[in-house]
C-alpha positions in Angstrom: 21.4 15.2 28.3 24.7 14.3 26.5 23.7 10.9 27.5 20.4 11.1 26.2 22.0 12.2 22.8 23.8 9.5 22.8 21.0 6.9 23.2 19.4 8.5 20.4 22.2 8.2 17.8 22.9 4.6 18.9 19.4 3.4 18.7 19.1 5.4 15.4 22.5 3.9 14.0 21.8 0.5 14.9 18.4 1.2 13.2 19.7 1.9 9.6 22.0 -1.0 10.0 19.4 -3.2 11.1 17.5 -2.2 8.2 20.3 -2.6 5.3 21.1 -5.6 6.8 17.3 -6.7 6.2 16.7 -5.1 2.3 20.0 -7.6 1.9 18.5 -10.5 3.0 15.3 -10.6 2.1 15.6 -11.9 -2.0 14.6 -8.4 -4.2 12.2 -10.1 -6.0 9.7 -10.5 -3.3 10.5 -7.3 -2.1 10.0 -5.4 -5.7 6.6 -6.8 -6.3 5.4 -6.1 -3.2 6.3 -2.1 -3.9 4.9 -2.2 -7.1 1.8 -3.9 -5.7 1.3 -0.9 -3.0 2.0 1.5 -6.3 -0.4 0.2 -8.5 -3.1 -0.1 -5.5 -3.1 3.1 -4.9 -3.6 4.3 -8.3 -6.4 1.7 -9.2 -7.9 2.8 -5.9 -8.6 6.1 -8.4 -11.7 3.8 -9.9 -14.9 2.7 -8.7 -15.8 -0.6 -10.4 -18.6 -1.3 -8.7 -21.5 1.0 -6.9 -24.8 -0.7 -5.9 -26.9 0.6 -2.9 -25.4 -2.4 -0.4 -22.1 -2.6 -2.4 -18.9 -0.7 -4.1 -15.5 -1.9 -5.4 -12.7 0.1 -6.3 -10.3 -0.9 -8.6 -7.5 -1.7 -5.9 -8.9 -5.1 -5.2 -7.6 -6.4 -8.5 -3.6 -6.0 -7.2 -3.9 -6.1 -3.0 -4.3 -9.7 -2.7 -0.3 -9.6 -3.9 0.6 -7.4 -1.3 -0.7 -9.3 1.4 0.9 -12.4 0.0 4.3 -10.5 0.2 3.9 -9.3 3.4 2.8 -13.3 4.9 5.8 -14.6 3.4 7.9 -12.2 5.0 6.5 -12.4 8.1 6.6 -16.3 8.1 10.3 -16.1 7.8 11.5 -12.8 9.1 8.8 -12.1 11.3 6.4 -9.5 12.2 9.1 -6.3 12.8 11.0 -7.0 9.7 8.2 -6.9 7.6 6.8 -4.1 9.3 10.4 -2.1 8.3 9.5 -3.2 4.4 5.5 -1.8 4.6 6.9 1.4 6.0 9.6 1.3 2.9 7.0 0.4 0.6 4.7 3.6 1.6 7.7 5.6 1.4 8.9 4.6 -2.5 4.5 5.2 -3.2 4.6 8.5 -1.3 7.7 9.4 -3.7 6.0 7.9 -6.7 3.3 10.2 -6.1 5.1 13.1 -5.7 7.3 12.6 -9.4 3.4 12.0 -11.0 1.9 14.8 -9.6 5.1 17.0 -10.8 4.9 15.2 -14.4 1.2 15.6 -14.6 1.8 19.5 -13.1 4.1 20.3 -16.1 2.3 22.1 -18.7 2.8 20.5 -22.8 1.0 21.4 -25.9 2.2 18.4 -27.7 -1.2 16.8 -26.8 -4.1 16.9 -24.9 -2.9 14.4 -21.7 -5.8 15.7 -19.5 -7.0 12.3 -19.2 -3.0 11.4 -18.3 -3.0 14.8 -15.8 -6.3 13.4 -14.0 -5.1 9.9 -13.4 -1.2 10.6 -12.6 -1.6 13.8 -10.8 -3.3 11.9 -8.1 -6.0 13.1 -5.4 -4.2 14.2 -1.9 -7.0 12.2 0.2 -7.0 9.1 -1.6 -3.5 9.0 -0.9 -3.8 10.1 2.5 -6.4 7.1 2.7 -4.8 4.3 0.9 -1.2 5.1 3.4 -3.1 5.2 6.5 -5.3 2.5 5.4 -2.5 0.4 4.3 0.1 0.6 7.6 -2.7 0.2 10.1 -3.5 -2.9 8.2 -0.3 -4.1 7.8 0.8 -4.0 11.1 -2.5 -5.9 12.5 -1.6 -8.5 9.6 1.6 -9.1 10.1 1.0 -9.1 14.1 -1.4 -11.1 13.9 0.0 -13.5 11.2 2.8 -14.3 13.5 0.8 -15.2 16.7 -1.8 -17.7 14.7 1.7 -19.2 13.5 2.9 -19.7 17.4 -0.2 -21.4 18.3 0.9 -24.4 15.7 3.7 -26.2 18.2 3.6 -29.0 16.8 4.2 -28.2 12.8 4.8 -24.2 12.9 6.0 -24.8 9.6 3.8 -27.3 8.0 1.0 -25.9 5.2 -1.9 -25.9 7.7 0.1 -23.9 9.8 1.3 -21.7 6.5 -2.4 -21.6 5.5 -4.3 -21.3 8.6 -1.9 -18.1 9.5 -2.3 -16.7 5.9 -6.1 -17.0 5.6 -7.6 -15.6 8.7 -4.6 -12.4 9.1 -5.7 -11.8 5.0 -9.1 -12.0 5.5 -8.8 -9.2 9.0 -5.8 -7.5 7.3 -7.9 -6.6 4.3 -11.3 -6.3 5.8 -9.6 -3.3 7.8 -7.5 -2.3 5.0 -10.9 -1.5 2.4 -13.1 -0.2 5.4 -10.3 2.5 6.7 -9.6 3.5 3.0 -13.2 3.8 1.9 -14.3 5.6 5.2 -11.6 8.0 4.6 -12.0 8.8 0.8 -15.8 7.9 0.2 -17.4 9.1 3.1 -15.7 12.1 4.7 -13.5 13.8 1.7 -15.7 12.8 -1.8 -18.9 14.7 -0.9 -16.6 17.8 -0.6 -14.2 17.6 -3.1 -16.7 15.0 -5.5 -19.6 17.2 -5.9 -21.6 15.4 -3.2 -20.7 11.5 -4.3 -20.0 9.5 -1.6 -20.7 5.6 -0.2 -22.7 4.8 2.9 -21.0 3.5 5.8 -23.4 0.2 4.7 -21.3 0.5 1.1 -17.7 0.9 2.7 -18.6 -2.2 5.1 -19.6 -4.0 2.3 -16.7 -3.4 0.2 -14.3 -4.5 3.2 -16.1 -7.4 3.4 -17.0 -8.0 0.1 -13.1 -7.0 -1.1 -11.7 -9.1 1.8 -13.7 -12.5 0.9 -12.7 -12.1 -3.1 -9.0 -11.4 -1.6 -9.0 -14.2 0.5 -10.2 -16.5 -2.7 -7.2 -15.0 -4.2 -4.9 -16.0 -1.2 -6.0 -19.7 -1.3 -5.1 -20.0 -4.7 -2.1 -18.7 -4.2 -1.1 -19.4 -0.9 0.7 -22.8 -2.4 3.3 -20.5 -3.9 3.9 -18.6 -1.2 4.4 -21.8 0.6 6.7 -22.9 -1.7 8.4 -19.8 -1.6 8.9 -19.8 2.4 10.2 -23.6 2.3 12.9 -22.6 -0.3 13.9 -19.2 1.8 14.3 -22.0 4.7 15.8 -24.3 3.1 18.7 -21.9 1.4 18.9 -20.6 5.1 17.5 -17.1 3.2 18.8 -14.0 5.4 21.4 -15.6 7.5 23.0 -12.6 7.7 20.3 -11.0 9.0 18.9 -13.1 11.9 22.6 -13.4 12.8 22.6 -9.5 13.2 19.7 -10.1 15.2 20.9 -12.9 17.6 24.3 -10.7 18.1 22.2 -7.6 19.2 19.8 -9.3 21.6 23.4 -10.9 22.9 24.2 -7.5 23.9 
């Protein structure tokens, strides 16, 4: 049992210093918009844009693309289990987020009439519930998935086809998965209960994944050449050194 204790505080130390190690690596930049992407994508998740009787749009298409962007560039040069580590940060910082909104929007004032603010920032418990769950499953199928299209390259892993090819098709799943388990979640099983009986069609919430993963993937191409450029530079500085040498000296052990 002592032993077992042991384990556990080992595995857990070696944990948090595999992880500062990591949020020291990787450059902040890349890290900070990817958190601000998951922010803002779950509260522009708050607005349909779209609702015809084969398709609906919420408003978090407009920003996800970035996060998926993010998360390929990490996982092109980290790999899968680092960025992984950052989703898992990212959902955390949102989860916080959330909770300081809902306590702003909670806290009464009679300087002005901020129901519109209260509605918006206090946030809606399911479509946060949604957007997290949505957003790890997703992520870890992308980033998984990301990194064995990139093995299958032998010959150039780290040429652009192999950046693009790897980006594209893990984007297009990533997402597709990402809109359908958030819509399913929000529109279909909590909205006609807590939304006075609006809701999508399961034919709506696969049309939005689809739909939301095609328009995110045009959004990937065009951008995909700055990523690109971003992972050649990270190589090419020998970005998180300290971090893959943490690595190699653990799996030495």
């Amino acid at each position: 049992m002592i032993m077992y204790k042991r384990n556990i505080k080992t595995k857990l130390h070696n944990a948090r210093t595999e992880m500062k190690t990591l949020l020291r690596s990787i450059p902040a930049t890349t890290v900070t918009l990817f958190v601000v992407s998951v922010i803002c994508m779950n509260l522009l998740a708050n607005k349909t844009l779209l609702q015809l009787d084969w398709i609906a749009l919420d408003g978090g298409i407009l920003i996800s693309w970035l996060s998926f962007m993010c998360m390929d560039i990490i996982t092109k040069h980290f790999g899968p289990k680092a960025s992984n580590r950052i989703c898992i940060l990212a959902s955390m910082i949102n989860l916080l987020t959330c909770l300081i909104f809902f306590v702003a929007s909670a806290i009464p004032s009679n300087a002005a009439d901020y129901t519109a603010f209260d509605s918006i920032f206090g946030g809606t418990w399911f479509i946060l519930l949604g957007s997290t769950v949505a957003f790890l499953a997703s992520a870890v199928i992308n980033n998984r998935l990301n990194w064995m299209i990139g093995k299958c390259f032998k010959n150039n892993p780290d040429g652009k086809l192999a950046f693009a090819m790897r980006s594209y098709i893990s984007t297009f799943i990533g997402q597709f998965l990402d809109n359908l388990i958030f819509s399913i979640i929000v529109f279909v099983f909590f909205a006609p209960i807590f939304w006075d009986g609006f809701h999508w069609t399961y034919l709506q919430c696969t049309m939005c994944a689809l739909t939301g993963a095609v328009a995110e993937l045009i959004m990937e191409i065009v951008f995909s050449p700055i990523g690109y450029k971003i992972t050649k530079k990270w190589q090419s500085e020998s970005a998180g050194k300290e971090y893959f040498d943490y690595i190699e000296k653990e799996n030495r052990k």
